[in-house]
N, CA, C and O atoms as CSV, one atom per row, in Angstrom:
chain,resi,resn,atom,element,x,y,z
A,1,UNK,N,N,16.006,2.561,53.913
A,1,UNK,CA,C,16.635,1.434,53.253
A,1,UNK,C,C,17.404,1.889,52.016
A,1,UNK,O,O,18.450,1.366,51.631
A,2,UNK,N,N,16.791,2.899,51.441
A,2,UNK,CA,C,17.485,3.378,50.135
A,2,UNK,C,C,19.218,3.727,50.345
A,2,UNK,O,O,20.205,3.207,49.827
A,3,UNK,N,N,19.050,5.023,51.506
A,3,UNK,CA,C,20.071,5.447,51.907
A,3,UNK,C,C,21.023,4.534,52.563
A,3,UNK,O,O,22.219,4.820,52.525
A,4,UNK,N,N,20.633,3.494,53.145
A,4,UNK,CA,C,21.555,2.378,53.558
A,4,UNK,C,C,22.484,1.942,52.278
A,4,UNK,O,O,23.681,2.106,52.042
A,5,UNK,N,N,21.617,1.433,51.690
A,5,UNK,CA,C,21.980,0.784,50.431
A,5,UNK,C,C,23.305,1.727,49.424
A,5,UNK,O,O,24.536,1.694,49.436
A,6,UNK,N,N,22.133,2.626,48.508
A,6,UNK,CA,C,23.372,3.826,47.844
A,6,UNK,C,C,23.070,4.966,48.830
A,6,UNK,O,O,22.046,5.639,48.947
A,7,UNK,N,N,24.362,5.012,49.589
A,7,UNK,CA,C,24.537,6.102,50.184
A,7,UNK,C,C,24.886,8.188,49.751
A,7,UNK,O,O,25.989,8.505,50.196
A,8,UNK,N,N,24.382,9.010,49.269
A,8,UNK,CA,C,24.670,10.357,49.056
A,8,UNK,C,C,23.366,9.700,48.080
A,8,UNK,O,O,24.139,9.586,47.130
A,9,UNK,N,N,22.568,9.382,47.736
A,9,UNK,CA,C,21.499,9.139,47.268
A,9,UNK,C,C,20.088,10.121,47.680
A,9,UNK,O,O,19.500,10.152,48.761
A,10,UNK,N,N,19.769,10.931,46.359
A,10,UNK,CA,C,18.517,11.647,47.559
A,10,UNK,C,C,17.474,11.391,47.382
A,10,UNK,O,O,16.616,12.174,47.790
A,11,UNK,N,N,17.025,9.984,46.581
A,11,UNK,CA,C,15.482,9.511,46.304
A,11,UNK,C,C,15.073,9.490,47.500
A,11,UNK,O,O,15.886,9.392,48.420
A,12,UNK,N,N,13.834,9.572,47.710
A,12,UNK,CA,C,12.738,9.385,48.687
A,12,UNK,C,C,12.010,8.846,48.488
A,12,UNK,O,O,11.223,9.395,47.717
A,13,UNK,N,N,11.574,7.280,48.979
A,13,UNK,CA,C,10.913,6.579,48.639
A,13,UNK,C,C,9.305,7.045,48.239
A,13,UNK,O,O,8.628,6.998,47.212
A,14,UNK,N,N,9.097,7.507,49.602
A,14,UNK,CA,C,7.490,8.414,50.174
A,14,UNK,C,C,6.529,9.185,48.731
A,14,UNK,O,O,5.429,9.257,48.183
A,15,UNK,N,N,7.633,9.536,48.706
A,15,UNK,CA,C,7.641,10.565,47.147
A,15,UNK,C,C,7.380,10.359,46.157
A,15,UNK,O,O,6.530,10.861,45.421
A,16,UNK,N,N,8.285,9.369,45.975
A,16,UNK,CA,C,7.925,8.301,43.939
A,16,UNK,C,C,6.474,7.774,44.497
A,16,UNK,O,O,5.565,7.874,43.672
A,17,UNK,N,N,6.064,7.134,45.991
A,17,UNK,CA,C,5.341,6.325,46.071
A,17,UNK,C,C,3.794,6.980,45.718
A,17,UNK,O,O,2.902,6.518,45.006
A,18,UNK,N,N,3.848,8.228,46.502
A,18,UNK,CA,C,3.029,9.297,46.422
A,18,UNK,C,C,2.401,9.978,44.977
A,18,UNK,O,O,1.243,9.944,44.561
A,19,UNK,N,N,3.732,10.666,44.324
A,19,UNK,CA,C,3.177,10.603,42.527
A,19,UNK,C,C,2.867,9.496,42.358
A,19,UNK,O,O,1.838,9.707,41.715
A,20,UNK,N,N,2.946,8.307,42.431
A,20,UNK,CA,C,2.624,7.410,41.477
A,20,UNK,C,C,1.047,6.948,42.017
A,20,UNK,O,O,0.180,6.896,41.145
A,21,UNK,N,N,0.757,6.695,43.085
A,21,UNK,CA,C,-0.684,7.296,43.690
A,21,UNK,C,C,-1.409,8.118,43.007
A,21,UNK,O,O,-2.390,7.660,42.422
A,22,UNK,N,N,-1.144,9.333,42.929
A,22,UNK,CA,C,-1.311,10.449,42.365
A,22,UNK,C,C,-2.127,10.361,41.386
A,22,UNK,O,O,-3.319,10.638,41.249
A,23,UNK,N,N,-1.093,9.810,40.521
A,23,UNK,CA,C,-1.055,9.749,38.858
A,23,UNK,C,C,-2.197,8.381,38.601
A,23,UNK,O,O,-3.000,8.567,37.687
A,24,UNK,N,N,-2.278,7.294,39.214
A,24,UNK,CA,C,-2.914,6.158,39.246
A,24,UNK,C,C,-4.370,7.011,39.391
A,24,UNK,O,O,-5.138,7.143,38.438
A,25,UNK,N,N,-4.620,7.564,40.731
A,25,UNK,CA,C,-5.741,7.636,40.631
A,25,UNK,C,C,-6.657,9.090,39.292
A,25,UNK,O,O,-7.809,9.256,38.891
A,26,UNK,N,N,-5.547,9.684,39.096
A,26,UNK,CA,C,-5.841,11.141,38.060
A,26,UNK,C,C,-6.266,10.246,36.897
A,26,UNK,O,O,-7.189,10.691,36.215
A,27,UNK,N,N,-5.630,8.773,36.466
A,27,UNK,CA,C,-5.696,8.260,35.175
A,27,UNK,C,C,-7.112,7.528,35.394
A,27,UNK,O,O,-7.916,7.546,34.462
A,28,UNK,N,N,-7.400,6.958,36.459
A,28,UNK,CA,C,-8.530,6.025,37.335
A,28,UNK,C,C,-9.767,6.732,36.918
A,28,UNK,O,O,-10.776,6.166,36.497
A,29,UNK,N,N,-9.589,8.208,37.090
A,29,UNK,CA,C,-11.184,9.001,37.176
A,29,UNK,C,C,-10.949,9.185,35.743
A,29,UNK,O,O,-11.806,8.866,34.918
A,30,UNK,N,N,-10.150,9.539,35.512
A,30,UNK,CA,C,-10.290,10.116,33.463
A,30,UNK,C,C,-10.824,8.780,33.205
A,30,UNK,O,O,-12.052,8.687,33.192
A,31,UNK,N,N,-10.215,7.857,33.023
A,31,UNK,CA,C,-11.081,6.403,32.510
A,31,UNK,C,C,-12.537,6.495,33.055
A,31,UNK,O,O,-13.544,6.185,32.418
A,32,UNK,N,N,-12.503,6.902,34.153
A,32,UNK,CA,C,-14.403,6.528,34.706
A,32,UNK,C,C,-15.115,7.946,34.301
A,32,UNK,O,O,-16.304,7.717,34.521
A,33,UNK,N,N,-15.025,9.103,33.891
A,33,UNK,CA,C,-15.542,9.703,33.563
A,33,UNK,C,C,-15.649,9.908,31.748
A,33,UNK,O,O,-16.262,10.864,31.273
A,34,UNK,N,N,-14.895,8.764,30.789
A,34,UNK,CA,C,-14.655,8.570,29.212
A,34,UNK,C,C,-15.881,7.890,29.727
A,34,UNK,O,O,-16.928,8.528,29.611
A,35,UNK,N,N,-15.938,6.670,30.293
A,35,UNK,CA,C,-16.814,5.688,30.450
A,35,UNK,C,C,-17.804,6.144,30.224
A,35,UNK,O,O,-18.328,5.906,29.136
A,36,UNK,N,N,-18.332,6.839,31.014
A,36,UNK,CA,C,-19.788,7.566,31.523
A,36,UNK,C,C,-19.933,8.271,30.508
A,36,UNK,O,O,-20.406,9.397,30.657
A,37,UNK,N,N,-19.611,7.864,29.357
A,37,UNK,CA,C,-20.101,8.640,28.010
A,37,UNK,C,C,-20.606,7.905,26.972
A,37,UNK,O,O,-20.197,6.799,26.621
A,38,UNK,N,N,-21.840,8.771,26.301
A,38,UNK,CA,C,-22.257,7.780,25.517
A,38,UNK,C,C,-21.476,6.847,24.305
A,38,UNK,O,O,-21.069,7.754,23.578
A,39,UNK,N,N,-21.180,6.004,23.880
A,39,UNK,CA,C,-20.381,5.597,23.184
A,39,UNK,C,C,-18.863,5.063,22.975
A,39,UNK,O,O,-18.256,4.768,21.945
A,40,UNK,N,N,-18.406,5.049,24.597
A,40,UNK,CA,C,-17.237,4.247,25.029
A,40,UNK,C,C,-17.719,3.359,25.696
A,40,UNK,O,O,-18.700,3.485,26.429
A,41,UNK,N,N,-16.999,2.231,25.495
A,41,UNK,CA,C,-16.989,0.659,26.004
A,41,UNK,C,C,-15.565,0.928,26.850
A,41,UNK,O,O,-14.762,1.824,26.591
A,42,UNK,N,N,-15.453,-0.012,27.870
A,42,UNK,CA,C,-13.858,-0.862,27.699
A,42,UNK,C,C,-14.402,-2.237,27.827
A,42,UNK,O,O,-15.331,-2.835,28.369
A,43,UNK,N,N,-13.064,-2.511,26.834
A,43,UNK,CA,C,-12.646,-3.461,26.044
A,43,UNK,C,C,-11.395,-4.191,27.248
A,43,UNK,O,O,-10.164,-4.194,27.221
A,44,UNK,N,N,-12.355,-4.736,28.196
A,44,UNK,CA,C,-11.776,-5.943,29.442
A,44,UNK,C,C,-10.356,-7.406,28.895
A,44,UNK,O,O,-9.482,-8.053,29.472
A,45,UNK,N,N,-10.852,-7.296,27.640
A,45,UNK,CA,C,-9.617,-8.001,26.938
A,45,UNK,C,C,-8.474,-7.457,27.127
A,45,UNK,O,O,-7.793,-7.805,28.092
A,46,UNK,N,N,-8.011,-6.431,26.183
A,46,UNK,CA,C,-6.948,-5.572,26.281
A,46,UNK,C,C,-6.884,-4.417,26.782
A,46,UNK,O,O,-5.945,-3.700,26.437
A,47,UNK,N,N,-7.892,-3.909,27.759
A,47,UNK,CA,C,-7.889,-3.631,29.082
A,47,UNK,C,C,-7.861,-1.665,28.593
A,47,UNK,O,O,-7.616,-0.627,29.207
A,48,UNK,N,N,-8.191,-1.958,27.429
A,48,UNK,CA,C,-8.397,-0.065,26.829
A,48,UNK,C,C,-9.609,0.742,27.010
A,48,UNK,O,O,-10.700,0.281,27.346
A,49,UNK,N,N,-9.395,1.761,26.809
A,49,UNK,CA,C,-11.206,2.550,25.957
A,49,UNK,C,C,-11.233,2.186,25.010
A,49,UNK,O,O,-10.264,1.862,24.324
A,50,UNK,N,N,-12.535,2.140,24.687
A,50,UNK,CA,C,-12.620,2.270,23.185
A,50,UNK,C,C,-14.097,2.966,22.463
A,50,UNK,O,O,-15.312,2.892,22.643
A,51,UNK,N,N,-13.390,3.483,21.793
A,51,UNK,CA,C,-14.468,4.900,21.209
A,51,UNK,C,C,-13.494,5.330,19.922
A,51,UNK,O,O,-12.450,4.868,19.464
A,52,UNK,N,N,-14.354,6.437,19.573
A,52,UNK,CA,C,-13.687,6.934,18.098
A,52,UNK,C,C,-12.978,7.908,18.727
A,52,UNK,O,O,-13.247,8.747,19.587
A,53,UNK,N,N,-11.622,7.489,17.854
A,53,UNK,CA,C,-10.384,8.465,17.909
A,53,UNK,C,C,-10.615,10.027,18.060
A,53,UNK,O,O,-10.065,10.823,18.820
A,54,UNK,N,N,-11.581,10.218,17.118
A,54,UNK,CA,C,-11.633,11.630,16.501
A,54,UNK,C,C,-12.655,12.432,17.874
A,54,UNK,O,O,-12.691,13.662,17.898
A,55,UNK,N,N,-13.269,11.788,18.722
A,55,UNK,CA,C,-14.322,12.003,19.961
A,55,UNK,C,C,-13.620,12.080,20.331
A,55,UNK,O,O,-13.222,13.244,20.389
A,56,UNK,N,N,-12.605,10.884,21.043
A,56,UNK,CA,C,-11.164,11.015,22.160
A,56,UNK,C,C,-10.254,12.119,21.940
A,56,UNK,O,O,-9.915,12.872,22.853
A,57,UNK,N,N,-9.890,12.218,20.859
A,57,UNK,CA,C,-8.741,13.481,20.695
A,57,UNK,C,C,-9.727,14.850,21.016
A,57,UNK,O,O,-9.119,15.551,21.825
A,58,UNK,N,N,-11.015,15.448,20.661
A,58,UNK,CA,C,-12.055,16.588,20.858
A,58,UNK,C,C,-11.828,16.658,22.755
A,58,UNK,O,O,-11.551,17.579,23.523
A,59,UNK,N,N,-12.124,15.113,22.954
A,59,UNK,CA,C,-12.721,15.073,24.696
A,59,UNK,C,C,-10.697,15.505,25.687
A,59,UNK,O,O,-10.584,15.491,26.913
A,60,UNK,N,N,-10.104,15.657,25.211
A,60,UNK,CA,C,-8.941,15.769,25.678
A,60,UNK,C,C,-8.663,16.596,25.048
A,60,UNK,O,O,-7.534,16.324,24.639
A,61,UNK,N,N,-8.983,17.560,24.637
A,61,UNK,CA,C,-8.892,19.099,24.361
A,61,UNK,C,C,-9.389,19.842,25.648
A,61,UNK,O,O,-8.910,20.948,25.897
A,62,UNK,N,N,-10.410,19.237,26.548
A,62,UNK,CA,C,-10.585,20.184,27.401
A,62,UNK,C,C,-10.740,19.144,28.776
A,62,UNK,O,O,-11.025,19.470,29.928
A,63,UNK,N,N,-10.475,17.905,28.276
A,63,UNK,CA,C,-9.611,17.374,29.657
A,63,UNK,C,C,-8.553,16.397,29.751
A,63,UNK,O,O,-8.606,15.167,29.716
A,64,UNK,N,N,-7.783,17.028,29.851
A,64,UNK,CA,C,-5.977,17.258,29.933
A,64,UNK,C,C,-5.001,15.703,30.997
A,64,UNK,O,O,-3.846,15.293,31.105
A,65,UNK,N,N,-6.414,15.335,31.567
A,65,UNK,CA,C,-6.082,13.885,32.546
A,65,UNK,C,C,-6.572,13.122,31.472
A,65,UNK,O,O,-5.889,12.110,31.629
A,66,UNK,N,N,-7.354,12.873,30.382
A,66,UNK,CA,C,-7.482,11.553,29.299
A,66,UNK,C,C,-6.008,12.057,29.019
A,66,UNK,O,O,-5.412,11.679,30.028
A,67,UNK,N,N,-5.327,12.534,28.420
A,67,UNK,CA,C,-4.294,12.552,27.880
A,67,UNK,C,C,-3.305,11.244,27.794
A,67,UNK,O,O,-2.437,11.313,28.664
A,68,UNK,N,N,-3.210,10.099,26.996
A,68,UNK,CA,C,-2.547,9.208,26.492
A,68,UNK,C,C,-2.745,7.968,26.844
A,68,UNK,O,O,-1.938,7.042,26.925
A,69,UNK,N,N,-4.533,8.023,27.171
A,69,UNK,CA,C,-4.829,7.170,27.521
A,69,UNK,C,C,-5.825,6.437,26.172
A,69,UNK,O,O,-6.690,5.588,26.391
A,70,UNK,N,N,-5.560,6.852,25.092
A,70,UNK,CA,C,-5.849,6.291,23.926
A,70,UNK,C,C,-5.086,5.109,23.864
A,70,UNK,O,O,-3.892,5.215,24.145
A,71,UNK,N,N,-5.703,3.577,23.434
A,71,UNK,CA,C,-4.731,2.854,23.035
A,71,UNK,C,C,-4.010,1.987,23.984
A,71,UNK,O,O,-3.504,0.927,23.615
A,72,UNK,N,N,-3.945,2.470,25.364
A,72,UNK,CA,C,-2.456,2.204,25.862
A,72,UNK,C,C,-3.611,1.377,27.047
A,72,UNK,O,O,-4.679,1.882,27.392
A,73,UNK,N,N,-3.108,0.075,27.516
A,73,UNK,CA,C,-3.494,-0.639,28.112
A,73,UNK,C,C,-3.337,-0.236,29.371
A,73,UNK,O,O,-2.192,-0.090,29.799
A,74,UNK,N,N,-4.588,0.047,30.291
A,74,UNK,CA,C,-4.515,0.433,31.751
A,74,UNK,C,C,-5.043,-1.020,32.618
A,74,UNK,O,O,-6.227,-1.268,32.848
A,75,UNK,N,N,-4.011,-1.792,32.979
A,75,UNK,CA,C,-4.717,-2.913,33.975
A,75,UNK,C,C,-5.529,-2.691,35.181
A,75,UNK,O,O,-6.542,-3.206,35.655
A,76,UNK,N,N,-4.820,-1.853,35.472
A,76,UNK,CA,C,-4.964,-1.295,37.089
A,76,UNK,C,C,-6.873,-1.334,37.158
A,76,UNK,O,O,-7.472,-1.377,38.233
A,77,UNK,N,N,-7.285,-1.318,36.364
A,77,UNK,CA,C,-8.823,-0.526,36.466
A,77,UNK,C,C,-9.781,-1.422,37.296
A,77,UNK,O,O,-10.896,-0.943,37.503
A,78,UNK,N,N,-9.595,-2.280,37.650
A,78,UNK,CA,C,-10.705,-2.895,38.326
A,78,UNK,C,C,-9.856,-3.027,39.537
A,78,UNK,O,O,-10.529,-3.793,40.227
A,79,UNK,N,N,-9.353,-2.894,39.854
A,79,UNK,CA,C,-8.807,-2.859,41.402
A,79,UNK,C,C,-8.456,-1.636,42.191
A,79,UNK,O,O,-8.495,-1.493,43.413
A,80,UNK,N,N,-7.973,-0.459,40.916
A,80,UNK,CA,C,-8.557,0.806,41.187
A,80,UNK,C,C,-9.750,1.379,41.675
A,80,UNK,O,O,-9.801,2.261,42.532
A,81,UNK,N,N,-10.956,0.716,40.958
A,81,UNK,CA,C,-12.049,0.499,40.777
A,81,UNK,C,C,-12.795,0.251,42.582
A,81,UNK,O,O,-13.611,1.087,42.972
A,82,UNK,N,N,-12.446,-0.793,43.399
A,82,UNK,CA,C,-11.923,-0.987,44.346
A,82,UNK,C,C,-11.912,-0.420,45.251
A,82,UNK,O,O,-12.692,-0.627,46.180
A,83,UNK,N,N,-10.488,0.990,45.236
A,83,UNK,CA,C,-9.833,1.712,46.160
A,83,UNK,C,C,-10.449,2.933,45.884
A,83,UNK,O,O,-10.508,3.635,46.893
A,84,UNK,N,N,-11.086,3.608,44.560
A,84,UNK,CA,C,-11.086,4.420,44.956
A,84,UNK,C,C,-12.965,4.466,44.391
A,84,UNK,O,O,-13.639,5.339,44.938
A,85,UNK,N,N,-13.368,3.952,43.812
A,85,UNK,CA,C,-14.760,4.046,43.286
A,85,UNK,C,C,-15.625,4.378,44.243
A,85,UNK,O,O,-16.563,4.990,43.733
A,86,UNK,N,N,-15.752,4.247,45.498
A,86,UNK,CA,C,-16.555,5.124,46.016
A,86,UNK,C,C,-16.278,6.593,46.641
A,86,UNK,O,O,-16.898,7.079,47.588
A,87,UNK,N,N,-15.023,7.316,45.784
A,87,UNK,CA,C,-14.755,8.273,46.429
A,87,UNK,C,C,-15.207,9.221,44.896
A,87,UNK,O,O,-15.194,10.440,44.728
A,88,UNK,N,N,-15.438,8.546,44.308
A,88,UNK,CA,C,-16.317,9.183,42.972
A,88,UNK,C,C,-17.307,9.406,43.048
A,88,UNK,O,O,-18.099,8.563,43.470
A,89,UNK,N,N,-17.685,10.600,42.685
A,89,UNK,CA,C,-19.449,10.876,42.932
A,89,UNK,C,C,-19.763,10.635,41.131
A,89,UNK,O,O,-19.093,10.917,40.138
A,90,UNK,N,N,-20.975,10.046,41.299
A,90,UNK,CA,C,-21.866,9.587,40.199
A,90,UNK,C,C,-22.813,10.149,39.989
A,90,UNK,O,O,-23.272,10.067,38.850
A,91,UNK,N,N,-23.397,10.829,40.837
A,91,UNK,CA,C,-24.661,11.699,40.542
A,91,UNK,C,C,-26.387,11.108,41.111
A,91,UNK,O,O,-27.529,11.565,41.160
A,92,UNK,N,N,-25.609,9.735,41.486
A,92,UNK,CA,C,-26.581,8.467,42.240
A,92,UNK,C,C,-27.270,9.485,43.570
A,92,UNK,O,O,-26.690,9.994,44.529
A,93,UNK,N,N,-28.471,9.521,43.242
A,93,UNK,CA,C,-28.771,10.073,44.734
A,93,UNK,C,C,-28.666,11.659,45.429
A,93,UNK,O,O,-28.793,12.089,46.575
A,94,UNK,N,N,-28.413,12.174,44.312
A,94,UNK,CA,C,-28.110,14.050,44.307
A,94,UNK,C,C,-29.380,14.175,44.703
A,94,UNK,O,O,-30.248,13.361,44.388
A,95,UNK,N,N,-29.599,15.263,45.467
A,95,UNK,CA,C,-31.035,15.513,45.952
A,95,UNK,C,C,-30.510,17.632,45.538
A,95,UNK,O,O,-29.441,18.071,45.963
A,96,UNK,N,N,-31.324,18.383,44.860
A,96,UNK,CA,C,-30.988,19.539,44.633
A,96,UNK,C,C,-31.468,20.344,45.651
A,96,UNK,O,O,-31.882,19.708,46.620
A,97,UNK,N,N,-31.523,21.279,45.710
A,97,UNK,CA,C,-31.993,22.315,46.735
A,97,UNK,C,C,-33.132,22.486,47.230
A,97,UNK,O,O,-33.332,22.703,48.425
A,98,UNK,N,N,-33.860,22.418,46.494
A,98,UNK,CA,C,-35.328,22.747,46.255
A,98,UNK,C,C,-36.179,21.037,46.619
A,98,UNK,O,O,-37.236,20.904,47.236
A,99,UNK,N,N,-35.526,20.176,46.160
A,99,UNK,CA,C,-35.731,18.658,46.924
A,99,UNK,C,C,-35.265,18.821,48.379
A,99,UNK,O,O,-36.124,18.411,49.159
A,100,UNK,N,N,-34.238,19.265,48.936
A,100,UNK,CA,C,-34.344,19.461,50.086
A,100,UNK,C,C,-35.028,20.134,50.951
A,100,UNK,O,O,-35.486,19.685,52.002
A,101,UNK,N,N,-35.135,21.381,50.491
A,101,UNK,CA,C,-36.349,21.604,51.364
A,101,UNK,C,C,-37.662,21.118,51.412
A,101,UNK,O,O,-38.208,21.193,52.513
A,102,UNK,N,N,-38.409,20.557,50.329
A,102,UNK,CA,C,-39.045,19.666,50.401
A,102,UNK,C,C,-39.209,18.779,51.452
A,102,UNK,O,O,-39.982,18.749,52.410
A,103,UNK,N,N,-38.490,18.206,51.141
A,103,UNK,CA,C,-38.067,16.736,51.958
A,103,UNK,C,C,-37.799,17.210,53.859
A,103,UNK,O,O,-38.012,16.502,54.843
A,104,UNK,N,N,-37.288,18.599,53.796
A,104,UNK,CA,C,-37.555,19.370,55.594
A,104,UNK,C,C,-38.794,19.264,55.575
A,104,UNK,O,O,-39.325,18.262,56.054
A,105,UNK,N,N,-39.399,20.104,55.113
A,105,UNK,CA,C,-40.933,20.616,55.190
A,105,UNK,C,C,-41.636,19.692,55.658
A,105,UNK,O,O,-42.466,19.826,56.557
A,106,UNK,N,N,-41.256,18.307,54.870
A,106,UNK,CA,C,-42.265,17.178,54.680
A,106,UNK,C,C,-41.887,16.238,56.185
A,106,UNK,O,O,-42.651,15.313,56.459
A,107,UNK,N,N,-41.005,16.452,56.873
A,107,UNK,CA,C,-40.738,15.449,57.695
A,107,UNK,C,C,-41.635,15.740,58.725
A,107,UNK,O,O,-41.695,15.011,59.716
């Protein structure tokens, strides 16, 4: 449809559609893994994190996906939440090594 439209045009729809996927869900897990920390809320009003600046700027020193997500209103999050929340592991239900064999032994 693009190419119909403006023709010698080389967007690709597939493509923008794809990064922006991408990027939705890279911003999706950085929000759910701030969360899972002691001392961030979100703030469902204006749809932010919220925690101390000076924690947020430390915690995005060594992960590079919070990056500018201070401040800046992410709606998407509960419908993200949605699509991709069970493709997040939580730690719900980890059974370690040594529980597993256990748990052979025992059957």
């Amino acid at each position: 449809m693009i190419a119909e439209r403006l023709p010698g045009c080389d967007l690709r729809a597939s493509l923008h559609i794809e990064s922006r996927v991408k990027y939705l869900k890279q911003k999706y897990c950085a929000i759910t893994e701030i969360l899972s920390k002691t001392g961030v809320t979100w703030d469902d009003q204006r749809k932010i994190i919220s925690c101390d600046k000076k924690w947020y700027d430390d915690w995005c020193k060594m992960h590079e996906s919070a990056k500018g997500l201070w401040g800046m209103p992410f709606p998407h999050l509960d419908v993200l939440a949605e699509i991709y929340g069970k493709d997040r592991a939580t730690g719900e239900g980890v059974e370690t090594f040594v529980d597993a064999v256990h748990n052979i032994e025992n059957e």
